[in-house]
mmJSON file of the N, C-alpha and C atoms, coordinates in Angstrom:
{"data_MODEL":{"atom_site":{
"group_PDB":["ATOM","ATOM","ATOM","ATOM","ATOM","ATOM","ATOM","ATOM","ATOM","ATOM","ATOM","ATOM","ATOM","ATOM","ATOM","ATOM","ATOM","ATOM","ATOM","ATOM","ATOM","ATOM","ATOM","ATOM","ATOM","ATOM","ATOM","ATOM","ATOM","ATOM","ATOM","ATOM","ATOM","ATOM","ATOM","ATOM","ATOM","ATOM","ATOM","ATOM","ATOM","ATOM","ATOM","ATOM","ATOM","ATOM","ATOM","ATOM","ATOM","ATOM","ATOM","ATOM","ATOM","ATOM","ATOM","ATOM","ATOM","ATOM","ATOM","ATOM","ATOM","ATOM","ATOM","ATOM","ATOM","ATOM","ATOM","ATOM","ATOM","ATOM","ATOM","ATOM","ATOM","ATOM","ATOM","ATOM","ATOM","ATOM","ATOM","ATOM","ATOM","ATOM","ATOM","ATOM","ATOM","ATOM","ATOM","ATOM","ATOM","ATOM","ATOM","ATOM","ATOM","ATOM","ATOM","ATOM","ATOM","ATOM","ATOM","ATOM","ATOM","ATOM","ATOM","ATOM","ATOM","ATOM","ATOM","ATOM","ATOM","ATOM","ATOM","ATOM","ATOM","ATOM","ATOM","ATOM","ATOM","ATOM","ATOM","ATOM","ATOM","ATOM","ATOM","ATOM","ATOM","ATOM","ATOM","ATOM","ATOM","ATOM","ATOM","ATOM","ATOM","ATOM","ATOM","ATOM","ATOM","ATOM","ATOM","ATOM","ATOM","ATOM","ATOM","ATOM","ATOM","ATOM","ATOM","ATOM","ATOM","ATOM","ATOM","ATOM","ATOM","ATOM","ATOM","ATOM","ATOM","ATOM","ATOM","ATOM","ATOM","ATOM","ATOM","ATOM","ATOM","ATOM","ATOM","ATOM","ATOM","ATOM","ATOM","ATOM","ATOM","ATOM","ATOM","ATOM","ATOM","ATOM","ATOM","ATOM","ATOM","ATOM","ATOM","ATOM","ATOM","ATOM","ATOM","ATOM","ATOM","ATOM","ATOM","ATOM","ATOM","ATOM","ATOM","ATOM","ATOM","ATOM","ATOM","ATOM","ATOM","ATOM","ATOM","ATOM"],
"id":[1,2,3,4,5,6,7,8,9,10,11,12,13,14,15,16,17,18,19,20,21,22,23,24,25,26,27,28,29,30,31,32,33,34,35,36,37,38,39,40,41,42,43,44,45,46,47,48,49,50,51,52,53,54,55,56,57,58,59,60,61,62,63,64,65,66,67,68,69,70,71,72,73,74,75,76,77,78,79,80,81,82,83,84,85,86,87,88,89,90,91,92,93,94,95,96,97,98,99,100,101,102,103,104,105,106,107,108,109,110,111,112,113,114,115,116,117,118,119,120,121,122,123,124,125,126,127,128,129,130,131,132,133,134,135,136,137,138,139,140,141,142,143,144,145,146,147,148,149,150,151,152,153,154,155,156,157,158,159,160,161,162,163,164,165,166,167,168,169,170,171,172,173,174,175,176,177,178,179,180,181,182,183,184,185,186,187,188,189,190,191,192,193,194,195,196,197,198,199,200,201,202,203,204],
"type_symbol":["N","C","C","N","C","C","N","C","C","N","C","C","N","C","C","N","C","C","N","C","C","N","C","C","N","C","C","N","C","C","N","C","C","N","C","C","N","C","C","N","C","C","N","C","C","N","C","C","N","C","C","N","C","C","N","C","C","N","C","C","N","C","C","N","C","C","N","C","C","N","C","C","N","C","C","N","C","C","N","C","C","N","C","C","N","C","C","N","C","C","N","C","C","N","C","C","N","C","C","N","C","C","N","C","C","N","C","C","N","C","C","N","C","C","N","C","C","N","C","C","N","C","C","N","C","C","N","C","C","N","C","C","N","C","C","N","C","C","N","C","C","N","C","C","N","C","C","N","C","C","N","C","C","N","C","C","N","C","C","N","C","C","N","C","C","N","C","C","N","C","C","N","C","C","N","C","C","N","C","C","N","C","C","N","C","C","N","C","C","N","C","C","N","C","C","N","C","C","N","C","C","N","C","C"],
"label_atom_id":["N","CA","C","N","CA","C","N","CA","C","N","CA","C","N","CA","C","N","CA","C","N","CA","C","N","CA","C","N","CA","C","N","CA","C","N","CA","C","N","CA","C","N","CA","C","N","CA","C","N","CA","C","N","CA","C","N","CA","C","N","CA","C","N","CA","C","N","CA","C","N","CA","C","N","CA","C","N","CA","C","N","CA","C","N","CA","C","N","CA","C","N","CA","C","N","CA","C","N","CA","C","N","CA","C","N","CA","C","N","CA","C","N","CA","C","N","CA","C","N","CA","C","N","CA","C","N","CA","C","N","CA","C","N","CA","C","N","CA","C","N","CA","C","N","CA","C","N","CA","C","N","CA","C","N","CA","C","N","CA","C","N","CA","C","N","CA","C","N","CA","C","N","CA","C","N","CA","C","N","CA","C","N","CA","C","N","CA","C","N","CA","C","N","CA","C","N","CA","C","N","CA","C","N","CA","C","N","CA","C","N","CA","C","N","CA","C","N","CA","C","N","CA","C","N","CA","C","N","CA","C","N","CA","C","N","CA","C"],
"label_alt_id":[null,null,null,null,null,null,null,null,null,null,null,null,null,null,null,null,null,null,null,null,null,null,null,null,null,null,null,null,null,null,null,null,null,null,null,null,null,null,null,null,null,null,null,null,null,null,null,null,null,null,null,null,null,null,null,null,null,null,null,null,null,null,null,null,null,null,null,null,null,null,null,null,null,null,null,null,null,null,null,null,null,null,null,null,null,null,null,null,null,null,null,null,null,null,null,null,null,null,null,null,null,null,null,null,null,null,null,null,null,null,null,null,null,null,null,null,null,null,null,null,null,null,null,null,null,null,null,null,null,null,null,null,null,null,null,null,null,null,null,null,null,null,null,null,null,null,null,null,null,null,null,null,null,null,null,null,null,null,null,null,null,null,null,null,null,null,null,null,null,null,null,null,null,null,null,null,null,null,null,null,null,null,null,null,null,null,null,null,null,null,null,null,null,null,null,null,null,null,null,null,null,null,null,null],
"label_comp_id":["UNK","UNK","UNK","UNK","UNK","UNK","UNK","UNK","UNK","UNK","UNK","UNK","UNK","UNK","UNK","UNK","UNK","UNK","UNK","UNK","UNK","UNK","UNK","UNK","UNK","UNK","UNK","UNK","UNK","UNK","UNK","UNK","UNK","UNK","UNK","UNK","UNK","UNK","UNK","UNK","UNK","UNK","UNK","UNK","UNK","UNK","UNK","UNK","UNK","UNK","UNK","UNK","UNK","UNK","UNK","UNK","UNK","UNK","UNK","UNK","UNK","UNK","UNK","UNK","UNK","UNK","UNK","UNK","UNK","UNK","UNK","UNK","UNK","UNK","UNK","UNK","UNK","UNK","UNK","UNK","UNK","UNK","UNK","UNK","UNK","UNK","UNK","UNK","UNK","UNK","UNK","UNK","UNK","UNK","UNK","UNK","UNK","UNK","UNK","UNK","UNK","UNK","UNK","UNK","UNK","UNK","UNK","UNK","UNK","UNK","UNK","UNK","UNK","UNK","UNK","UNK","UNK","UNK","UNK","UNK","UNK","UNK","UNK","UNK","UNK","UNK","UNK","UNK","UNK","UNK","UNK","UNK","UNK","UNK","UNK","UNK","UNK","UNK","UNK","UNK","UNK","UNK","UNK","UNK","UNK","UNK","UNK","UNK","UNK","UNK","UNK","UNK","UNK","UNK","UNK","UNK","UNK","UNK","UNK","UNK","UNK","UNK","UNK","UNK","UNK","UNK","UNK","UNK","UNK","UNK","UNK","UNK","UNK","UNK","UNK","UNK","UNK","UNK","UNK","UNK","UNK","UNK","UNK","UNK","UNK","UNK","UNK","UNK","UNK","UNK","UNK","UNK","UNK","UNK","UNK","UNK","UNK","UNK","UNK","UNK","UNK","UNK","UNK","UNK"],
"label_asym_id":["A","A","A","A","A","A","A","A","A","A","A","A","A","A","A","A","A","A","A","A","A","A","A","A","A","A","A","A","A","A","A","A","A","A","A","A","A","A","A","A","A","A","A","A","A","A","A","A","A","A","A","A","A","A","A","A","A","A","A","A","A","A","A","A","A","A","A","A","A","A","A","A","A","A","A","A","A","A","A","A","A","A","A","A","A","A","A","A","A","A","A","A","A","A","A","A","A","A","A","A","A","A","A","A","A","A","A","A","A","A","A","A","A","A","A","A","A","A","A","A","A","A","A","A","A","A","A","A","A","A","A","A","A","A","A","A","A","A","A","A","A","A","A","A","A","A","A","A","A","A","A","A","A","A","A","A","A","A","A","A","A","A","A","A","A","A","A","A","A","A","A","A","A","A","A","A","A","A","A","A","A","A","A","A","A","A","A","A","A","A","A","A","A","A","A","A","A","A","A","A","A","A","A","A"],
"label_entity_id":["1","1","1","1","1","1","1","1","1","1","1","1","1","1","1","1","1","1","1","1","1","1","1","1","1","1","1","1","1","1","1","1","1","1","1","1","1","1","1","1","1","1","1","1","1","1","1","1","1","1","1","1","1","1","1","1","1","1","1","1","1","1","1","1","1","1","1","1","1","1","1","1","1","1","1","1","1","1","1","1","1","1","1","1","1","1","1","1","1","1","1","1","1","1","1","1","1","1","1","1","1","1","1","1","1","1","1","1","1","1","1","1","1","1","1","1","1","1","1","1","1","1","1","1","1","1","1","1","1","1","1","1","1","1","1","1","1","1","1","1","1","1","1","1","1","1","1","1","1","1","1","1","1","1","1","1","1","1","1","1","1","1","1","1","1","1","1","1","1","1","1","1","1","1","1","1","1","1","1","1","1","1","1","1","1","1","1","1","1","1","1","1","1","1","1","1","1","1","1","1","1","1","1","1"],
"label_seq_id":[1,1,1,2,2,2,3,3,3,4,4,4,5,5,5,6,6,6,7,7,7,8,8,8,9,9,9,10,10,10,11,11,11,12,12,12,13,13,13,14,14,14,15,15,15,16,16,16,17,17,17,18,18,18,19,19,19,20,20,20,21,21,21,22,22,22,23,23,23,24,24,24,25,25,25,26,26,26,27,27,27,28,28,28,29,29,29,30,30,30,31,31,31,32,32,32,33,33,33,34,34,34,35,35,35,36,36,36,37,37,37,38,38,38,39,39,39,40,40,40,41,41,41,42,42,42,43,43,43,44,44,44,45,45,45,46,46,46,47,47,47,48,48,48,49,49,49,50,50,50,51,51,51,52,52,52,53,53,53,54,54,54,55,55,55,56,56,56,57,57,57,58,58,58,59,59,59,60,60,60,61,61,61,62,62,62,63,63,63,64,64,64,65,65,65,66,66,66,67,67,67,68,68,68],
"pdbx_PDB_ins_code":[null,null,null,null,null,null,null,null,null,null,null,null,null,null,null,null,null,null,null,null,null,null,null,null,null,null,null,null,null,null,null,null,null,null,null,null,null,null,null,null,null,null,null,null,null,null,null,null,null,null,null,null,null,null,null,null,null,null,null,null,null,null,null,null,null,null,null,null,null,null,null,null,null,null,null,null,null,null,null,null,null,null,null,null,null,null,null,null,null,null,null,null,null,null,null,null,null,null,null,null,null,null,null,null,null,null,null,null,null,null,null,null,null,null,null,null,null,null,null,null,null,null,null,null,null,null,null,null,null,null,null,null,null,null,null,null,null,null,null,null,null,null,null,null,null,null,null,null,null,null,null,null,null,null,null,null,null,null,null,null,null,null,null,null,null,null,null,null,null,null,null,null,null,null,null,null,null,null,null,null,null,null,null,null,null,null,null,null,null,null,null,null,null,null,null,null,null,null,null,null,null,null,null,null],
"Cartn_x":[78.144,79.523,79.864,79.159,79.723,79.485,78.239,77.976,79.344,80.687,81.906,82.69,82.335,83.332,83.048,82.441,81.799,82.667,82.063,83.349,83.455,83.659,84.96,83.908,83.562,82.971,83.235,84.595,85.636,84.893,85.379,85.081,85.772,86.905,87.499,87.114,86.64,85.645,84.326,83.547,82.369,83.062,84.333,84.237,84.855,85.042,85.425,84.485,83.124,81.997,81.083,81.616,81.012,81.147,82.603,83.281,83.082,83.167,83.018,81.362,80.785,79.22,78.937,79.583,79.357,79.715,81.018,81.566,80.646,79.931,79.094,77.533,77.41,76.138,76.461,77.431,77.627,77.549,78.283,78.961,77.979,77.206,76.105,74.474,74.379,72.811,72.396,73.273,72.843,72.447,73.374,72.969,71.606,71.135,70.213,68.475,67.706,66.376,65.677,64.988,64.352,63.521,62.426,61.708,63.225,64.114,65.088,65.449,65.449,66.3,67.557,68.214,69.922,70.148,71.431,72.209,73.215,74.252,75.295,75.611,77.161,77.436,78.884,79.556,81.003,82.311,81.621,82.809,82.311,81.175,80.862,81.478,81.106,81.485,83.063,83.536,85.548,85.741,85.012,85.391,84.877,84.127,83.568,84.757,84.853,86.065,87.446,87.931,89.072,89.531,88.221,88.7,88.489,88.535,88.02,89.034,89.631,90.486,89.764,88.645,88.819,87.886,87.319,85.927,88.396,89.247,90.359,90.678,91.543,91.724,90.747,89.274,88.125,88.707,88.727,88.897,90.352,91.385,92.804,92.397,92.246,91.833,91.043,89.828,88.755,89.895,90.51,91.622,92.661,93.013,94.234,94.036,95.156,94.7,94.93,94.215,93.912,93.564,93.173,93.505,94.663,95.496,96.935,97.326],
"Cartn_y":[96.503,96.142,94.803,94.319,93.389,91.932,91.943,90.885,90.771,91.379,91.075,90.749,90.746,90.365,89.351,87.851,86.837,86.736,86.638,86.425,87.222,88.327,89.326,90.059,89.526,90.034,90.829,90.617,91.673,93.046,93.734,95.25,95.514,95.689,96.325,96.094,95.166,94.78,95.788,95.441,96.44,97.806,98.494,99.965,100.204,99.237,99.798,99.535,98.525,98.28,100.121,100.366,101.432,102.948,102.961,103.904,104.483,102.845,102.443,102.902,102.398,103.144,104.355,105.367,106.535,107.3,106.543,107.226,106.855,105.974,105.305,106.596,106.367,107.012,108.633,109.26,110.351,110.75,109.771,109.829,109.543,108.985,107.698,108.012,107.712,107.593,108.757,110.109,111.225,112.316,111.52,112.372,111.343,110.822,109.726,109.991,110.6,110.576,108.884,109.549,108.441,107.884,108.251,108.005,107.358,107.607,107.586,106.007,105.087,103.974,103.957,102.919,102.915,102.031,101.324,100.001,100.451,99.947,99.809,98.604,98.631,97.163,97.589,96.212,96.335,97.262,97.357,98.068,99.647,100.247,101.417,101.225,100.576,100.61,100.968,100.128,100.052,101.55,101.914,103.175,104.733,104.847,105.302,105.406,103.99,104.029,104.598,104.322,104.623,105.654,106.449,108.029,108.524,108.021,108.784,108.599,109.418,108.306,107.663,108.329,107.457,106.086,106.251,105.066,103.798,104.495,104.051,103.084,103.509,103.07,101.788,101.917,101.137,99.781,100.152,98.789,98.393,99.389,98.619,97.836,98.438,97.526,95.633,96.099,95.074,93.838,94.479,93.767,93.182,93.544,92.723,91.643,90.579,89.377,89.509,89.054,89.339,90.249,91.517,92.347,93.258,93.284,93.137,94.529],
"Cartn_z":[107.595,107.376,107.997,108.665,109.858,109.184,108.236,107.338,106.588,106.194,104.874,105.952,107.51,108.458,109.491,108.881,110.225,111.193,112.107,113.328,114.17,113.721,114.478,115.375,116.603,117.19,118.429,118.84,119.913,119.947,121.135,121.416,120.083,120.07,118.806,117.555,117.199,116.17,116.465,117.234,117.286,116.899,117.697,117.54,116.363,115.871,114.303,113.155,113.691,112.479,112.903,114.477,114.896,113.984,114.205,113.144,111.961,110.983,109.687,109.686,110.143,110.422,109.683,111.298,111.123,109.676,109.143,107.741,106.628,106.449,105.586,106.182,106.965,107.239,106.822,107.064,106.905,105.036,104.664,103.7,102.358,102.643,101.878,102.304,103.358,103.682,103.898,104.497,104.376,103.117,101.914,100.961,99.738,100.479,99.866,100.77,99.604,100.339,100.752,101.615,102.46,101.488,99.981,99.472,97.957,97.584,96.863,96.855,96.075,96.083,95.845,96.607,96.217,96.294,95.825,95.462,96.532,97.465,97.878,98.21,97.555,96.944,98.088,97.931,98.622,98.06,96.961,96.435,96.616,96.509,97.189,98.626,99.472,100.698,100.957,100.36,99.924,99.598,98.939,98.112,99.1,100.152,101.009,102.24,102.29,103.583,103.547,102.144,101.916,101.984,101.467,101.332,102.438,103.427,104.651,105.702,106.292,107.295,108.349,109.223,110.264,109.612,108.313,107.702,107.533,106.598,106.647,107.796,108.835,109.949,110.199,110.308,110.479,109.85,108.532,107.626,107.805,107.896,108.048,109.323,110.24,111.84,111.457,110.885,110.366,109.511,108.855,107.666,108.431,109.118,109.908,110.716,110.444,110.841,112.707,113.063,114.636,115.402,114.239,114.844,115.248,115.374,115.8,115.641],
"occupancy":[1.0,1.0,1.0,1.0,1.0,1.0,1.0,1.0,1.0,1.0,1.0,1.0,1.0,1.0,1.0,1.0,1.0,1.0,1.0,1.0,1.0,1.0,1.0,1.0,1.0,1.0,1.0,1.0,1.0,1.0,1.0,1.0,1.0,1.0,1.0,1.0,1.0,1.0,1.0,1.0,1.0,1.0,1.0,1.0,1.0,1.0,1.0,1.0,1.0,1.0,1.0,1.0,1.0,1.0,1.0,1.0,1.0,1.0,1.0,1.0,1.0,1.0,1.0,1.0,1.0,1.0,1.0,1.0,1.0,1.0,1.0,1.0,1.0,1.0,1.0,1.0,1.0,1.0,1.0,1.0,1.0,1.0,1.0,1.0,1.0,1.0,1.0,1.0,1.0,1.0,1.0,1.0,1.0,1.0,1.0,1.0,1.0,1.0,1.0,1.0,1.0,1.0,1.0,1.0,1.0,1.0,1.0,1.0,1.0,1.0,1.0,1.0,1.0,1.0,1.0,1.0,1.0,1.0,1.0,1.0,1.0,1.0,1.0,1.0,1.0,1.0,1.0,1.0,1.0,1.0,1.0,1.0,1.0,1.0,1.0,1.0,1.0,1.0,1.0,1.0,1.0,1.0,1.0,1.0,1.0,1.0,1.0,1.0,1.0,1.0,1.0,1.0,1.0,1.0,1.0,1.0,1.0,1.0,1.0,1.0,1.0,1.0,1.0,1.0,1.0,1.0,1.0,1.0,1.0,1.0,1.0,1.0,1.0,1.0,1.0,1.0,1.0,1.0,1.0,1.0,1.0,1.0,1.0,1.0,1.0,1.0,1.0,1.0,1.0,1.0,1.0,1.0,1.0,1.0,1.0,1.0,1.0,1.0,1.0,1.0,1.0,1.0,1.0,1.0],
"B_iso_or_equiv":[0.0,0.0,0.0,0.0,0.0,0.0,0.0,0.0,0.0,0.0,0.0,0.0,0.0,0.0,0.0,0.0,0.0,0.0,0.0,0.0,0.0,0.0,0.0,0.0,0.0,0.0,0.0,0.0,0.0,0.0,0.0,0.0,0.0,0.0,0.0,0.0,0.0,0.0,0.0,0.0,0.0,0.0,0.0,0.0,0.0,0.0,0.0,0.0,0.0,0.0,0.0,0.0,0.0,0.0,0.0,0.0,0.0,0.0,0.0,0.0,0.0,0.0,0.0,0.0,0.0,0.0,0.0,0.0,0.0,0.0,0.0,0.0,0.0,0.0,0.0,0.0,0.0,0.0,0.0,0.0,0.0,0.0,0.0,0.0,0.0,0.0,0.0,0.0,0.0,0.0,0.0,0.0,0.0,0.0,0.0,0.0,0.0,0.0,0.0,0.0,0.0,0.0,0.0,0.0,0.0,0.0,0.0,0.0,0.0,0.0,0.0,0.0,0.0,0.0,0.0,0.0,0.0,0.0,0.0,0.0,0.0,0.0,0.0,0.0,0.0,0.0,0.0,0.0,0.0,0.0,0.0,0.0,0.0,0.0,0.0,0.0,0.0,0.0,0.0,0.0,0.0,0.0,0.0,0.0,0.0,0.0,0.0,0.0,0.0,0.0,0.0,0.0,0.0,0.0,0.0,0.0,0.0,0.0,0.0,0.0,0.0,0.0,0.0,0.0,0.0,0.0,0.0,0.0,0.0,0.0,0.0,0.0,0.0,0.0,0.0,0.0,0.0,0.0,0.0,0.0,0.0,0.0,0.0,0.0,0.0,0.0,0.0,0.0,0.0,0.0,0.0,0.0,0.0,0.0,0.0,0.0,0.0,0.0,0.0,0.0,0.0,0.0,0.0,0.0],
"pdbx_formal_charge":[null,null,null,null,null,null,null,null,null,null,null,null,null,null,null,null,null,null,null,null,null,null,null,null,null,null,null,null,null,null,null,null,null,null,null,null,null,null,null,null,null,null,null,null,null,null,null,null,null,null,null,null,null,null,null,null,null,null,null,null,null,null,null,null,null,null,null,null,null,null,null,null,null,null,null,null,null,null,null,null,null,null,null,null,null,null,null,null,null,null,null,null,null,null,null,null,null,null,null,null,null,null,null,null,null,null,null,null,null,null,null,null,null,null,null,null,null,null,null,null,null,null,null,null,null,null,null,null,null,null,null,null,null,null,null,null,null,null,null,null,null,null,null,null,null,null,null,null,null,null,null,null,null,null,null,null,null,null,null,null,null,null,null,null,null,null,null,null,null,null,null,null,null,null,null,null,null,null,null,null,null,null,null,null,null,null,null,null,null,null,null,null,null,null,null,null,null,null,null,null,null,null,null,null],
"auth_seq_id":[1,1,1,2,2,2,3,3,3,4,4,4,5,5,5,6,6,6,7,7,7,8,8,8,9,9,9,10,10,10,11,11,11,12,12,12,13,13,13,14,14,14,15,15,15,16,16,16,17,17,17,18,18,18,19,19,19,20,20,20,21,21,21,22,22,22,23,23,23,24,24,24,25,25,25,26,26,26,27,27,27,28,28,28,29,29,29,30,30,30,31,31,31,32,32,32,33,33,33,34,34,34,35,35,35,36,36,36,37,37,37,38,38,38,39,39,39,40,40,40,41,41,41,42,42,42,43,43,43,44,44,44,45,45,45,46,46,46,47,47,47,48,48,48,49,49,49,50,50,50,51,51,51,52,52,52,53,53,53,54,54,54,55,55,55,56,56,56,57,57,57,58,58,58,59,59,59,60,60,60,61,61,61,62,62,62,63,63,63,64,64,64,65,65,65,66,66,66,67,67,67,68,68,68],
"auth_comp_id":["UNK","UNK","UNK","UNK","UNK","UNK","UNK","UNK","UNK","UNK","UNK","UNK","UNK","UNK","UNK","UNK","UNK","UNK","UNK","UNK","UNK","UNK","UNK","UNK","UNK","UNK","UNK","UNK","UNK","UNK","UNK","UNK","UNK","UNK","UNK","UNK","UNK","UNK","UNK","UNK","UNK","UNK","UNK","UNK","UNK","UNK","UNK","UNK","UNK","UNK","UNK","UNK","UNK","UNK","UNK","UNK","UNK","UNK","UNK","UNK","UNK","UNK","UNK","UNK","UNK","UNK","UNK","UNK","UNK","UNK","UNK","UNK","UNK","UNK","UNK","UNK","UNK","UNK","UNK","UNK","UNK","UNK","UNK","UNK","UNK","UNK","UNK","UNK","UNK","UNK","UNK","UNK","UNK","UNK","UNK","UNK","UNK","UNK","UNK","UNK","UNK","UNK","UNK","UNK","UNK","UNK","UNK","UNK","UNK","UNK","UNK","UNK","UNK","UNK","UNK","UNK","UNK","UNK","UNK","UNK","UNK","UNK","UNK","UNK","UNK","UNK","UNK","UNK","UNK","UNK","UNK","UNK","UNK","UNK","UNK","UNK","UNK","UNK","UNK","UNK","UNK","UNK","UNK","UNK","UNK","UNK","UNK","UNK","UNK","UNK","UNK","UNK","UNK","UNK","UNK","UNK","UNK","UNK","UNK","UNK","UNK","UNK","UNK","UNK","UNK","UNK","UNK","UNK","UNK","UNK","UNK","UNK","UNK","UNK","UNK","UNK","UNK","UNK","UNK","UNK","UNK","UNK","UNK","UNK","UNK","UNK","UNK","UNK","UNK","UNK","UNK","UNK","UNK","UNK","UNK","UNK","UNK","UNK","UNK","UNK","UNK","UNK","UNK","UNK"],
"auth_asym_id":["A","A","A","A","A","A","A","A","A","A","A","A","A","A","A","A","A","A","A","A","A","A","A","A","A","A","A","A","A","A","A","A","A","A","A","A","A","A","A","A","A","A","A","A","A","A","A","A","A","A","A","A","A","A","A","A","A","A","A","A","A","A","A","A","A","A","A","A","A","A","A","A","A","A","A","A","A","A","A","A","A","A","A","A","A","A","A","A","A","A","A","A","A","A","A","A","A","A","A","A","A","A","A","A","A","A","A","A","A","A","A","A","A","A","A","A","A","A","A","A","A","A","A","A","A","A","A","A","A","A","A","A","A","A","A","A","A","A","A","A","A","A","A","A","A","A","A","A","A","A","A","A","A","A","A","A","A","A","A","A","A","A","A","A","A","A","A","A","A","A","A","A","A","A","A","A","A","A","A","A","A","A","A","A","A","A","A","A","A","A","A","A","A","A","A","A","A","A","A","A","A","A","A","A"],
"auth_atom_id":["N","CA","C","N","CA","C","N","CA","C","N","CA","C","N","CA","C","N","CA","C","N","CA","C","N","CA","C","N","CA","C","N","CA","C","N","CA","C","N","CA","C","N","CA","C","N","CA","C","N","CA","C","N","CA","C","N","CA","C","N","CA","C","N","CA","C","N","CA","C","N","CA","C","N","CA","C","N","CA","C","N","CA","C","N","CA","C","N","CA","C","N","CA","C","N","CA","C","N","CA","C","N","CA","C","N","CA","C","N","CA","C","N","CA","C","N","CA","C","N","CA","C","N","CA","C","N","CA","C","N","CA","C","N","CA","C","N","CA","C","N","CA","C","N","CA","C","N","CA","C","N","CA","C","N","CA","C","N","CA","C","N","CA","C","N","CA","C","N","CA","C","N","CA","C","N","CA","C","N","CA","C","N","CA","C","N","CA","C","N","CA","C","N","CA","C","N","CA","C","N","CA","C","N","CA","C","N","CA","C","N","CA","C","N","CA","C","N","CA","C","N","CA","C","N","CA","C","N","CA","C","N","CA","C","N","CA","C"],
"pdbx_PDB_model_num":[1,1,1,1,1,1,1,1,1,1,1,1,1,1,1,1,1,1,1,1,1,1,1,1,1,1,1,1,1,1,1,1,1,1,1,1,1,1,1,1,1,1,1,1,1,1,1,1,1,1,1,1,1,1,1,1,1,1,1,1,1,1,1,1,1,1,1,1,1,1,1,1,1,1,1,1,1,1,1,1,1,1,1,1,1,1,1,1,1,1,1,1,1,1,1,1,1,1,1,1,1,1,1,1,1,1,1,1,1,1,1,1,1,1,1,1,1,1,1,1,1,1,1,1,1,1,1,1,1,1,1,1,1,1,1,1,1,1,1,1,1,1,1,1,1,1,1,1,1,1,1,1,1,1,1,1,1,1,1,1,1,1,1,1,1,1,1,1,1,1,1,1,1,1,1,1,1,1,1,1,1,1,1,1,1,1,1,1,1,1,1,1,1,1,1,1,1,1,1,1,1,1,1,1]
}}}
């Protein structure tokens, strides 16, 4: 995730690429065999987070200018 976000390298930045992580990993890489190829593009990613609240939160946080 941290590659669609240069920069933002703050604690709060980390704990929300942290977050966003876990919802993607849960969400995505767990239902994907290890021998299985996959495409995940940004808009999978978008679409992963959204529906999720805390993957949500992650990206509203990531999305806001400063942080703030």
């Amino acid at each position: 995730m941290s590659v669609f976000f240069p920069g933002q390298t703050t604690l709060g930045d980390q704990a929300a690429f942290h977050h966003g992580g876990i919802v993607l990993a849960q969400r995505f890489f767990a239902m994907t065999y290890k021998s299985e190829p996959f495409i995940l593009n940004s808009d999978d990613i978008i679409g992963l987070l959204i529906n999720d609240n805390v993957g949500y939160e992650a990206l509203k946080f990531l999305l806001k200018p400063n942080n703030q």
